[in-house]
Backbone as JSON, one array per atom type, in Angstrom:
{
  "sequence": "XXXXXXXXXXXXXXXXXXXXXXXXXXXXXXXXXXXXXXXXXXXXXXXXXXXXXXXXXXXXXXXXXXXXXXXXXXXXXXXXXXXXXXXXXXXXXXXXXXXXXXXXXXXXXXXXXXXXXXXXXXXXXXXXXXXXXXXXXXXXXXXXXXXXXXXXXXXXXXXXXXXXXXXXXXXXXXXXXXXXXXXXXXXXXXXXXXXXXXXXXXXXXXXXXXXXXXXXXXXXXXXXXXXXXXXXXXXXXXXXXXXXX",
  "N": [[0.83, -1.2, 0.0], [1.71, 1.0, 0.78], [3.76, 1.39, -1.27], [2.52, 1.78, -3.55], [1.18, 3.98, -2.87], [2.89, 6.04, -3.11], [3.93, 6.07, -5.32], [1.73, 6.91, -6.66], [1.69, 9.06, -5.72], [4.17, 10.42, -6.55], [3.57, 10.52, -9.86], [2.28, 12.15, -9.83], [3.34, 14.17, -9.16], [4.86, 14.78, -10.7], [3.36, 14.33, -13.09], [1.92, 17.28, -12.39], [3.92, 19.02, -12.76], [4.79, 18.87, -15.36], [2.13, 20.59, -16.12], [2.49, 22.75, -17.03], [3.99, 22.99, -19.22], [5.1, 22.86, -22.68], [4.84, 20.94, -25.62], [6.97, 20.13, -28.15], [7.76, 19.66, -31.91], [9.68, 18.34, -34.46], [8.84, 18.84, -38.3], [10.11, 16.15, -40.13], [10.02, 16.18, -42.54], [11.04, 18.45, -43.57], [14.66, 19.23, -44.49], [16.05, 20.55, -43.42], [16.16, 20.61, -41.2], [18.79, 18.7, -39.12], [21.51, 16.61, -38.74], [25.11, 16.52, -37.97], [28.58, 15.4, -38.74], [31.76, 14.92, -37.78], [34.81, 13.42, -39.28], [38.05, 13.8, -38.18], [40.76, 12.86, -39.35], [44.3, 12.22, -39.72], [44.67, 11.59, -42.37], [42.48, 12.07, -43.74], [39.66, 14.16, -44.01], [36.44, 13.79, -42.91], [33.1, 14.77, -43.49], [29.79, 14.37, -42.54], [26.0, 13.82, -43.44], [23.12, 14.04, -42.11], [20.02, 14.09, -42.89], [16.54, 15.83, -42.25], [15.46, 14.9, -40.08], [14.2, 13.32, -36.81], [12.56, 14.49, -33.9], [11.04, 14.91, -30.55], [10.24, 17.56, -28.3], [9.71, 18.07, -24.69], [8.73, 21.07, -22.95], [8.55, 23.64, -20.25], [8.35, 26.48, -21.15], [8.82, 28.4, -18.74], [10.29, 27.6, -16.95], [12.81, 25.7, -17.75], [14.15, 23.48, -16.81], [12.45, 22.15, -15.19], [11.83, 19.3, -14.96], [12.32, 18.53, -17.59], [11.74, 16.99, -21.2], [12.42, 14.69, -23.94], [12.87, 13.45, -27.03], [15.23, 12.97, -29.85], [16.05, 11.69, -32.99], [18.13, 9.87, -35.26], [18.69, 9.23, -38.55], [20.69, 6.88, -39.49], [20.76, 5.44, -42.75], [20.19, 7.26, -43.5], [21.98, 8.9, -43.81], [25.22, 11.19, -45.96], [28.35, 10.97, -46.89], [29.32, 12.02, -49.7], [30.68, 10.47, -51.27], [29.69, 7.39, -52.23], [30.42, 5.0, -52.43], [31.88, 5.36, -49.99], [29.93, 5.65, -47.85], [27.72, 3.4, -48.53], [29.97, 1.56, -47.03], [29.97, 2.77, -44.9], [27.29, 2.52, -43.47], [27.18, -0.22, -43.57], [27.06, -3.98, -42.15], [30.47, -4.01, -40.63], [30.94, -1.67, -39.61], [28.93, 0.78, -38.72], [26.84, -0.76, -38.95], [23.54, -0.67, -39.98], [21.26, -1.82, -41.1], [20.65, -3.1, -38.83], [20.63, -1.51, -36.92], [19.1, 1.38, -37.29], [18.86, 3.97, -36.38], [20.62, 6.56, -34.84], [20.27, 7.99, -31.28], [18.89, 10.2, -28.78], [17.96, 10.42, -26.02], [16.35, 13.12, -24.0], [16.67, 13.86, -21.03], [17.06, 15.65, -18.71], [17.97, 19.17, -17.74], [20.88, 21.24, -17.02], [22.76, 23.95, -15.67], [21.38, 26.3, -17.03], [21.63, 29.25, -18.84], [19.36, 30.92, -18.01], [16.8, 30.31, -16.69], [14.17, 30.44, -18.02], [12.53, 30.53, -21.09], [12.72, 33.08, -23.28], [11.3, 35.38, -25.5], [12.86, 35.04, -28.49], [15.49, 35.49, -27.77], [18.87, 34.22, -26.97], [19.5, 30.82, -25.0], [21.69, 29.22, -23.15], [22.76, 25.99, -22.36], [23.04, 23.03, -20.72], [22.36, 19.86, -21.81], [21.29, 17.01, -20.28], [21.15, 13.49, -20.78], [21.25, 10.29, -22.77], [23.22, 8.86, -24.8], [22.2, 6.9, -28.06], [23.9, 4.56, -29.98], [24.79, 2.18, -32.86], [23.72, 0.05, -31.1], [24.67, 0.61, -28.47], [24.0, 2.24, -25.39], [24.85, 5.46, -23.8], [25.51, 7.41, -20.78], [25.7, 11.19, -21.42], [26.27, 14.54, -20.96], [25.19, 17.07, -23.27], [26.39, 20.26, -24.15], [23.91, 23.25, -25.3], [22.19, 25.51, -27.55], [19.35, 26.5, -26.69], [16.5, 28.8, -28.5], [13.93, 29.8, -28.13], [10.78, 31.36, -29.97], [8.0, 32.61, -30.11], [4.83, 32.75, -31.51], [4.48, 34.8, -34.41], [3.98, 37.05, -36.98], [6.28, 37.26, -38.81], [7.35, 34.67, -37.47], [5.89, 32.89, -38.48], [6.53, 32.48, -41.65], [8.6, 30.67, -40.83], [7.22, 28.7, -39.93], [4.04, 27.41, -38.45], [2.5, 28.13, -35.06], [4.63, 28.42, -31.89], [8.25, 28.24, -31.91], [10.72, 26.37, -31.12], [14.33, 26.66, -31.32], [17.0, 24.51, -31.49], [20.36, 23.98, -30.88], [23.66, 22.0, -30.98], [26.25, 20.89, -29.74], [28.76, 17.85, -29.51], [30.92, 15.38, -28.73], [32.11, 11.9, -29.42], [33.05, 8.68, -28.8], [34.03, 6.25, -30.87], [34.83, 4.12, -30.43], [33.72, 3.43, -27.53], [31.37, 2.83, -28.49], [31.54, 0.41, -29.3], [32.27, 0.28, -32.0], [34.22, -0.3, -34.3], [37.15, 0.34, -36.33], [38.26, -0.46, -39.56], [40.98, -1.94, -40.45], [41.41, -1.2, -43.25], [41.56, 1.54, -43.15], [42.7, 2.67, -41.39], [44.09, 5.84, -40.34], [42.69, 7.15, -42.13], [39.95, 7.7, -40.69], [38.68, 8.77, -37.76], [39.21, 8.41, -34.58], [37.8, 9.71, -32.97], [34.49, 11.41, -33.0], [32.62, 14.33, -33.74], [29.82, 15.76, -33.16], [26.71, 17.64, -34.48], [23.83, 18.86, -34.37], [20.93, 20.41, -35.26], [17.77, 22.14, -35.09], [14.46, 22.97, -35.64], [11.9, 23.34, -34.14], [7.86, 23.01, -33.41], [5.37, 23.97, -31.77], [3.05, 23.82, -32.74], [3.17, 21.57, -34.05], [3.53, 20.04, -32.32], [0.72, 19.68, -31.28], [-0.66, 18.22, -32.62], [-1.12, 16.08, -32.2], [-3.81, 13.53, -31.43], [-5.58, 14.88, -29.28], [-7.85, 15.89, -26.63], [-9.95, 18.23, -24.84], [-11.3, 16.09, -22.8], [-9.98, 13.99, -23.09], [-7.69, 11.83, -21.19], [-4.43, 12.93, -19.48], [-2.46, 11.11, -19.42], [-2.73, 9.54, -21.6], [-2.78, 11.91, -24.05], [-0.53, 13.85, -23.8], [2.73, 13.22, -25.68], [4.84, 13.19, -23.86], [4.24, 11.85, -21.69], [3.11, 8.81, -18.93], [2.78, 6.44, -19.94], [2.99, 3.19, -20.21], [4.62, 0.97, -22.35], [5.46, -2.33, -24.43], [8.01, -3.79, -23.93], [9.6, -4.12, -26.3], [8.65, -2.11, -27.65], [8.45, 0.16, -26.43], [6.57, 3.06, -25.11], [3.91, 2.95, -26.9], [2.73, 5.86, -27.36], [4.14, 7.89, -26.86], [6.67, 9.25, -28.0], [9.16, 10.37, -26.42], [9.96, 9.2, -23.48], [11.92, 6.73, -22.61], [12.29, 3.02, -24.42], [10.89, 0.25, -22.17]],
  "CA": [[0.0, 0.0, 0.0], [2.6, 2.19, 0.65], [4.72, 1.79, -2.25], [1.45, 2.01, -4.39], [0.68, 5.7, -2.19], [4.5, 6.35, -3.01], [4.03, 5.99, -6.92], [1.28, 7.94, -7.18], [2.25, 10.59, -5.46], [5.22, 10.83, -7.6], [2.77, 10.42, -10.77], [0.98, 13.41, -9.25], [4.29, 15.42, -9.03], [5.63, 15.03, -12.36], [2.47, 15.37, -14.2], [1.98, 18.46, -12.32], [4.99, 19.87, -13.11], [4.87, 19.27, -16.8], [0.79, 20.9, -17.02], [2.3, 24.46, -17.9], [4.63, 22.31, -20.4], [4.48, 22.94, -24.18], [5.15, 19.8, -26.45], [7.53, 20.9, -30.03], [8.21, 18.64, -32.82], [10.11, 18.45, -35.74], [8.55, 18.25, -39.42], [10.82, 15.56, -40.72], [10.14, 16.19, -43.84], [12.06, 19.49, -43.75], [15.88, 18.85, -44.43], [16.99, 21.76, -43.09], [16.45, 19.66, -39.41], [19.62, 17.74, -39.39], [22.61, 16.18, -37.94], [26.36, 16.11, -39.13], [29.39, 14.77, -38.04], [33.1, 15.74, -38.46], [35.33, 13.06, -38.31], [39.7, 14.71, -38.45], [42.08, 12.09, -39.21], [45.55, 12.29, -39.99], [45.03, 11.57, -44.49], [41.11, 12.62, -44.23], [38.71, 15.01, -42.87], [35.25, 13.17, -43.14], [31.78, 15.23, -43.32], [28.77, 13.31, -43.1], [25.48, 15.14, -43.53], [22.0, 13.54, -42.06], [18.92, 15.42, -42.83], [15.21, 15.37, -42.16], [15.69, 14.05, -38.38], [13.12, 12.99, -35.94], [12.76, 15.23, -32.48], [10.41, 16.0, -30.12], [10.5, 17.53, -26.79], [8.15, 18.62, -23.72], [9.45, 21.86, -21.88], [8.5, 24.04, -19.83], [9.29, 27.69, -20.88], [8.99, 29.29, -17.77], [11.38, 26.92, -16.25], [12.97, 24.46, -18.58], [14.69, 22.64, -15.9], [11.3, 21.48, -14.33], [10.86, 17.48, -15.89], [12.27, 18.75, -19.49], [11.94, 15.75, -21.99], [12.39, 14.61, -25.33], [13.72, 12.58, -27.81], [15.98, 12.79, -31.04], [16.03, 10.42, -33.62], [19.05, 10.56, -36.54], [18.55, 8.11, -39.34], [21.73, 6.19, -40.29], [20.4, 5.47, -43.46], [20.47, 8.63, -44.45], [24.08, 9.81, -44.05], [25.8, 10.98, -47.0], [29.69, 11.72, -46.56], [29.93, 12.81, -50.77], [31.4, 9.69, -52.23], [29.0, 6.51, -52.22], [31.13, 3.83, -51.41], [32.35, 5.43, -48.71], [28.48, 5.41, -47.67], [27.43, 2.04, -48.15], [30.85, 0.86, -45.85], [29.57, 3.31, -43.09], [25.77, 1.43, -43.12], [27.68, -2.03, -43.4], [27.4, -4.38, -41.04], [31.79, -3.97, -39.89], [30.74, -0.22, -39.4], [27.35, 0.99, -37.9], [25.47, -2.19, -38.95], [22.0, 0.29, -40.27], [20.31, -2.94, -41.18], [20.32, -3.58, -36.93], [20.42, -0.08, -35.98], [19.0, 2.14, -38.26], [18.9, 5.17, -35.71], [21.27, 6.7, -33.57], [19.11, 8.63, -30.43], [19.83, 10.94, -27.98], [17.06, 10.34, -24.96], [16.71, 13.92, -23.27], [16.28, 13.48, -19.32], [17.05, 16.86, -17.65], [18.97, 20.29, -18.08], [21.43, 21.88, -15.81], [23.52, 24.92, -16.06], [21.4, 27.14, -17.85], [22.08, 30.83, -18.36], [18.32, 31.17, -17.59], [16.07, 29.1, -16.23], [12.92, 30.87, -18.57], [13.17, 31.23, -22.29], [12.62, 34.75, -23.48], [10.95, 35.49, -27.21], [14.03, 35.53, -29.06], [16.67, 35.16, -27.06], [19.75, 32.64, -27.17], [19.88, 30.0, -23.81], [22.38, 28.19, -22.83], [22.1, 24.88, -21.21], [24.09, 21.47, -20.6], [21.43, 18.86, -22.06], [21.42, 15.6, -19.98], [20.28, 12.35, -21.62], [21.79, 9.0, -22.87], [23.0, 8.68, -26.64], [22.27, 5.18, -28.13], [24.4, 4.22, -31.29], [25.3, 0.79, -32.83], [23.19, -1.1, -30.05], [24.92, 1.0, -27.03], [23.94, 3.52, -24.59], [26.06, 5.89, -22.77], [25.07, 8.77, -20.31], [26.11, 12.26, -21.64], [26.46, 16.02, -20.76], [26.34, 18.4, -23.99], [26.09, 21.87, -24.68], [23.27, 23.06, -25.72], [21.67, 26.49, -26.94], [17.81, 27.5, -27.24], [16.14, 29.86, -28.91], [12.25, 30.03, -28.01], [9.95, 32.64, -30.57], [6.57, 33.22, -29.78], [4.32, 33.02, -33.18], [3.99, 36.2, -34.88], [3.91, 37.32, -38.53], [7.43, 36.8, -38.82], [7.77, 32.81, -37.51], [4.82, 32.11, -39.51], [7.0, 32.42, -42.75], [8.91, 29.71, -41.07], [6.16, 27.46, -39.49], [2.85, 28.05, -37.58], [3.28, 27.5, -33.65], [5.23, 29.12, -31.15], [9.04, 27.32, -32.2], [12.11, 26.19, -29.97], [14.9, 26.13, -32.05], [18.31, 23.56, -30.87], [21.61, 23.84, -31.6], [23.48, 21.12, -29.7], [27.27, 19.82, -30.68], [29.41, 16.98, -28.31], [32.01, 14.26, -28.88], [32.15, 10.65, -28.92], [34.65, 7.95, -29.35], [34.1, 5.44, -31.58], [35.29, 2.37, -29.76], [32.91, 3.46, -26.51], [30.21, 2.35, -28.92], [31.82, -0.93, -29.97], [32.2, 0.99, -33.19], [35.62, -0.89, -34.65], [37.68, 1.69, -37.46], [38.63, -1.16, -40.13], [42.39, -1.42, -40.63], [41.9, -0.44, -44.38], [41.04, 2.71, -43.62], [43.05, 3.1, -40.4], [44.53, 7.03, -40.72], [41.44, 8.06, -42.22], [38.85, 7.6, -40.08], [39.26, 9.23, -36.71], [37.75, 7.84, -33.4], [36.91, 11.01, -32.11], [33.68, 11.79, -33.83], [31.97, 15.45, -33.45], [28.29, 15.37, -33.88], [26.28, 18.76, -34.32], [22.04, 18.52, -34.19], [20.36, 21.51, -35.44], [16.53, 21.91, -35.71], [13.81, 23.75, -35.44], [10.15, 22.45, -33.69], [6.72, 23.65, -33.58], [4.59, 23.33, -31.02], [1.8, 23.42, -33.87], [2.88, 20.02, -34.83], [3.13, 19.07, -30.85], [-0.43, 19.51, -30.93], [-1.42, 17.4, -33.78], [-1.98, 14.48, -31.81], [-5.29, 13.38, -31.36], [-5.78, 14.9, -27.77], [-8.88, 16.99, -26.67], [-10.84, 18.14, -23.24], [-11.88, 15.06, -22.2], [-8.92, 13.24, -22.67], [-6.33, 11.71, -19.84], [-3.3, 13.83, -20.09], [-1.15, 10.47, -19.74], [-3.0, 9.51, -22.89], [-2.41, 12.89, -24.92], [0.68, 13.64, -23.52], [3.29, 12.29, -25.8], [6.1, 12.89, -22.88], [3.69, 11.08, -20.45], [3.45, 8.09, -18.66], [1.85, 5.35, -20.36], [4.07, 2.44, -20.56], [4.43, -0.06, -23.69], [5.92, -3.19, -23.96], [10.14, -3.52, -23.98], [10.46, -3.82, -27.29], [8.24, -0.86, -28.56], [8.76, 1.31, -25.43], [5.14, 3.83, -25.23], [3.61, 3.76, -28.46], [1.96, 7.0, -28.07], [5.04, 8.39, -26.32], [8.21, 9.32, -28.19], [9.85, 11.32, -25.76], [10.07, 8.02, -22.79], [12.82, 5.31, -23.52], [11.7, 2.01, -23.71], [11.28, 0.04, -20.63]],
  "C": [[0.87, 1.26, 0.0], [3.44, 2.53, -0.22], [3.88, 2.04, -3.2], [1.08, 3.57, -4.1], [1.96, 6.34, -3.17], [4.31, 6.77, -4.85], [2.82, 6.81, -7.41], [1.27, 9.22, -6.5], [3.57, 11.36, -6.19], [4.81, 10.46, -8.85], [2.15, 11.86, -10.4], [1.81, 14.44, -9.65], [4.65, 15.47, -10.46], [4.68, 15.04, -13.13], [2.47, 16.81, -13.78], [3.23, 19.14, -12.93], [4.77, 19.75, -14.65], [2.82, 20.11, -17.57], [0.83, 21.98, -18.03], [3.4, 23.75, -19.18], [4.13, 22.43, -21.83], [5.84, 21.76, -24.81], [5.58, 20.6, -28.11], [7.74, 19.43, -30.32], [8.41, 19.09, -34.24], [9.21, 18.53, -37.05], [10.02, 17.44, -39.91], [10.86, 15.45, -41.94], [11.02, 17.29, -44.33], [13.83, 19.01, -43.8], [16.75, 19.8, -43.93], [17.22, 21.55, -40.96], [17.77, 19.05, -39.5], [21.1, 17.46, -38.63], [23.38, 15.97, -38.89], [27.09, 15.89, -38.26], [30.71, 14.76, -38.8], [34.08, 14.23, -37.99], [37.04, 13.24, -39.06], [40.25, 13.45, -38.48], [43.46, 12.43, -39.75], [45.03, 12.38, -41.85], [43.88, 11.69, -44.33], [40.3, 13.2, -43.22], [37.32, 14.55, -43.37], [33.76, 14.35, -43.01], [30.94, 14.58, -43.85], [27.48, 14.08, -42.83], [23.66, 14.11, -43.12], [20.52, 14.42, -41.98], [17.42, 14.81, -42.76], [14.97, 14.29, -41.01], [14.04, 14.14, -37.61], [13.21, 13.97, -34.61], [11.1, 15.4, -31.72], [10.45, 16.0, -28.54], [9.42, 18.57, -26.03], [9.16, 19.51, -22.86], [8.67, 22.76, -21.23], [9.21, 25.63, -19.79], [9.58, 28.63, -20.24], [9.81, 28.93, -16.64], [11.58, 25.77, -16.47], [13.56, 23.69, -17.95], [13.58, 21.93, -14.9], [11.18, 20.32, -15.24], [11.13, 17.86, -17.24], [12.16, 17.03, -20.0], [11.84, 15.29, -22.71], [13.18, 13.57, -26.07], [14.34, 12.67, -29.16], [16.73, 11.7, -31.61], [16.69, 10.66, -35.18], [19.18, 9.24, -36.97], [19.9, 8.08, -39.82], [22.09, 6.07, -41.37], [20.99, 6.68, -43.91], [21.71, 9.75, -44.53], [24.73, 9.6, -44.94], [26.73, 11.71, -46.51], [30.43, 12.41, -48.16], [30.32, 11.86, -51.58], [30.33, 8.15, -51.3], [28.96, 5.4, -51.76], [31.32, 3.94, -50.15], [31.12, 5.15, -47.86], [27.65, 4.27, -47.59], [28.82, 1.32, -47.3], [30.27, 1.65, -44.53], [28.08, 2.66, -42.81], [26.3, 0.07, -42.91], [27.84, -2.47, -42.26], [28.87, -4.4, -39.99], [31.53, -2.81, -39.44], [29.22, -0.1, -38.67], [26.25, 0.1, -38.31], [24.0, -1.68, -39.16], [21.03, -0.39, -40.43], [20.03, -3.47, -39.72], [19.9, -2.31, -36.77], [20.27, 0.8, -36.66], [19.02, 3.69, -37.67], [19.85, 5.34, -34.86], [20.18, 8.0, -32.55], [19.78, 9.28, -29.49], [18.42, 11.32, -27.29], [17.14, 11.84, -23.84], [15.97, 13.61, -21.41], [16.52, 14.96, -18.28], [18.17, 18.27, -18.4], [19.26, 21.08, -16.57], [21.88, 23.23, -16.62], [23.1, 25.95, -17.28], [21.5, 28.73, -17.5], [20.71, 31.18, -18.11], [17.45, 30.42, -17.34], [14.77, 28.91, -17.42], [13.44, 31.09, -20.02], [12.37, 32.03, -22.45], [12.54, 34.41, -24.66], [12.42, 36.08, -27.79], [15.18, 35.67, -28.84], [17.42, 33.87, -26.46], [19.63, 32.17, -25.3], [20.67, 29.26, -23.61], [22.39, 27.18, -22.1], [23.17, 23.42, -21.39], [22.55, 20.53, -21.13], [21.66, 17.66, -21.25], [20.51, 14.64, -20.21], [21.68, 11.45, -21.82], [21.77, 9.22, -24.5], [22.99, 7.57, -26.71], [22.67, 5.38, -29.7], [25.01, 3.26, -31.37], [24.87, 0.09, -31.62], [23.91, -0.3, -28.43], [24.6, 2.06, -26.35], [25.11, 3.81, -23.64], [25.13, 7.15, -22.38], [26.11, 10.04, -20.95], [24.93, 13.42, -21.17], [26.4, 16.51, -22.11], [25.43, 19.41, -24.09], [25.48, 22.26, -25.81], [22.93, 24.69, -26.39], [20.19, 26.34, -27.69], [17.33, 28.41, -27.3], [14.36, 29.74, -28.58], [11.49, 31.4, -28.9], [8.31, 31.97, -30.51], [5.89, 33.42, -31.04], [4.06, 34.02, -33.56], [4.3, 36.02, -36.42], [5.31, 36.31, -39.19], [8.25, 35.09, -38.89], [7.11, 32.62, -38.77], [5.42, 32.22, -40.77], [7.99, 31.12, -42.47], [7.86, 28.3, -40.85], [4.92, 27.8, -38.71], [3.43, 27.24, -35.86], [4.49, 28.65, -33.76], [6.39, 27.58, -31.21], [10.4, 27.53, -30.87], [12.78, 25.71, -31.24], [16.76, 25.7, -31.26], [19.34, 23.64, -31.9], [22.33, 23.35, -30.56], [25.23, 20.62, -30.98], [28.05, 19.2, -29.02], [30.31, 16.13, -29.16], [31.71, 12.67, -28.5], [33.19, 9.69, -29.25], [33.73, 6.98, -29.68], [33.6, 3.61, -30.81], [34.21, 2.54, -27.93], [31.54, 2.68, -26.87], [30.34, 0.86, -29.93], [31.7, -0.83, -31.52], [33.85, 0.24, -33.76], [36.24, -0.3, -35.91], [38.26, 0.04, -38.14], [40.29, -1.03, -40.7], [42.61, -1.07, -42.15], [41.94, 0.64, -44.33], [41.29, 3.83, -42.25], [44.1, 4.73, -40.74], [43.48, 7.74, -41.39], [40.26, 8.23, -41.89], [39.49, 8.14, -38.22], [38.42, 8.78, -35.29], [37.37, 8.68, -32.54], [35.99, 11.36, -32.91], [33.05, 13.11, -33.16], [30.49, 15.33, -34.17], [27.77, 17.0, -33.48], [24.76, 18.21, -34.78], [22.1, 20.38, -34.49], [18.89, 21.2, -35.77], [15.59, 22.89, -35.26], [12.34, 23.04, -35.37], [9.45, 23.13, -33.35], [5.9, 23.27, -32.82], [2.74, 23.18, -31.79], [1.87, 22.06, -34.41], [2.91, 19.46, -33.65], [1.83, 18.95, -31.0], [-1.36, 18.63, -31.56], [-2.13, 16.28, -33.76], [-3.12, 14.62, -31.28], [-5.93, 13.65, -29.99], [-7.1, 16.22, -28.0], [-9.3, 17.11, -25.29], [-11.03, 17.23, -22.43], [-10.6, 14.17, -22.14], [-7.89, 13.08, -21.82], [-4.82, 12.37, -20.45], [-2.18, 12.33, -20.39], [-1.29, 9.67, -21.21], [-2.82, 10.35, -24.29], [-1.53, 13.18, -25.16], [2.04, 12.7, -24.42], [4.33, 12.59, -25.08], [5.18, 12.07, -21.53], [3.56, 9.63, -20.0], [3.4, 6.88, -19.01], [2.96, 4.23, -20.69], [3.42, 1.7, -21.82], [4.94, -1.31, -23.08], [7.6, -2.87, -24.56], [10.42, -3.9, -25.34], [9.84, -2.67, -28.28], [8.4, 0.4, -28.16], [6.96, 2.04, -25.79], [4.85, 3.86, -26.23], [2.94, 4.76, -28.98], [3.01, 7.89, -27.12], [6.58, 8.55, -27.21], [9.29, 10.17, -27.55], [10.17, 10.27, -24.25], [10.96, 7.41, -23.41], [11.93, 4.16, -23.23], [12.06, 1.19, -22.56], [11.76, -1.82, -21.02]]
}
């Protein structure tokens, strides 16, 4: 009884906290969403260019450090580094295996260290993002640096999108071999196992709203950052902002 009191009282707290919460999301059909990745070696400098990314996240812009949470989703598939071959060896199973793992993800779970707690119409934020990246089958906890921009819909957005938009700009580091990622010795000197990843995008809380939610409906039902569990290999299926359990 008491661990049943216990769980919904902490069901109670974290919906509350996310009611004043506004839900953004990407159009993925836009390519101008997108993730790239630098990688420096000694005989080559690699740019790989992924566009038309998945995102969406539940914040709170009067204090984005209350329960922030979201999810970004960068198709494998779709990374072009300029030369073709090189492109089908980075999907191949010795390399990021895309036929297993067609996404790499980046699970948002909290923000520290921002230069304001509130975003302001139009004005840059700085923030540490904390979440878990998952690539090639592994998760790892990460820290990175983040900034947001929050605008308020007026004449102006609306030439880029309808909705009041949060727009992310987000770059970090990873090593290679943390993600059981293995550099093939043909191609050792030009491939570097420090990889730099940069996320850029821009989300609409006009397309948060799209889902099928209305008056009457349970928020953990509308809610796609809310609680509703799935099963462990689909994780929430009306939740993309939850990992699976």
């Amino acid at each position: 009884m008491k661990t049943k009191l216990k769980y919904v009282i902490f069901l109670t707290v974290l919906l509350g906290a996310n009611l004043f919460a506004q839900t953004f999301s990407v159009d993925s059909k836009d390519g101008r969403n997108q993730a790239s990745f630098i990688s420096d070696a000694p005989f080559e400098n690699i740019v790989g260019l992924s566009s038309g990314l998945e995102a969406t996240v539940m914040i709170n812009p009067e204090n984005i450090t209350s329960h922030p949470m979201g999810k970004v989703k960068i198709s494998i598939t779709n990374i072009k580094t300029g030369i073709d071959l090189r492109d089908e060896h980075l999907r191949s199973e010795n390399w990021l295996n895309a036929d297993k793992y067609p996404f790499a993800e980046f699970q948002l779970t909290g923000i520290k260290n921002a230069s304001s707690n509130k975003l302001s119409d139009g004005q840059k934020t700085k923030v540490t993002l904390l979440g878990k990246f998952s690539v090639h089958g592994k998760t790892i906890d990460l820290e990175v640096p983040a900034t947001l921009t929050y605008f308020k819909e007026s004449e102006r957005t609306k030439a880029k999108a309808p909705g009041n938009l949060l727009v992310a700009n987000a770059d970090f580091k990873i090593k290679l071999s943390d993600y059981d990622v293995q550099i093939p010795s043909m191609v050792i000197g030009k491939v570097s196992e420090d990889v730099i990843i940069t996320v850029n995008f821009v989300a609409s809380d006009a397309n948060g709203a799209m889902s099928p939610c209305g008056p009457d409906k349970k928020m953990a039902e509308c809610n796609p950052c809310g609680m509703k569990k799935g099963n462990k290999k689909e994780g929430n299926p009306c939740n993309p902002c939850t990992p699976k359990i």
